[in-house]
N, C-alpha and C positions, 0 to 999 in steps of 0.2 A: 551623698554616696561615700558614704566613712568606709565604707568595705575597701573599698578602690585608692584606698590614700596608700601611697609608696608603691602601689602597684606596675608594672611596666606592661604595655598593650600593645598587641598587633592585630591591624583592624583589617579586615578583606572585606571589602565591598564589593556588590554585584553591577553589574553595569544596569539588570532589568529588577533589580531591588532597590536595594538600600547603598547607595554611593560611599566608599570610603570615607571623603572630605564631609558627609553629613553626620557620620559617625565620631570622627576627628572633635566637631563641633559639639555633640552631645559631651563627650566625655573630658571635653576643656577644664573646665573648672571641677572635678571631679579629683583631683590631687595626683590622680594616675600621672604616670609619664607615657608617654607615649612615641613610639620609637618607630612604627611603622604604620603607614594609612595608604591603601592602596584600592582601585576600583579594577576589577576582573573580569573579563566576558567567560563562564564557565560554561561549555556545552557537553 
């Protein structure tokens, strides 16, 4: 994920998708920083 190197991320996760912290986990090693992960109920 060379695209993502220096990058800064802010992750919104759905509570009946895709969770923040799984998202968090995906883009670990990916050189991004990452500054916010959070899981949201959106109705």
């Amino acid at each position: 994920m060379a695209k993502l190197e220096g990058k800064k991320l802010l992750l919104l996760g759905e509570r009946d998708g895709v969770p923040g912290p799984a998202m968090a986990d995906v883009f670990a090693n990916s050189g991004a920083e990452i500054l916010f992960s959070a899981t949201e109920c959106f109705v």
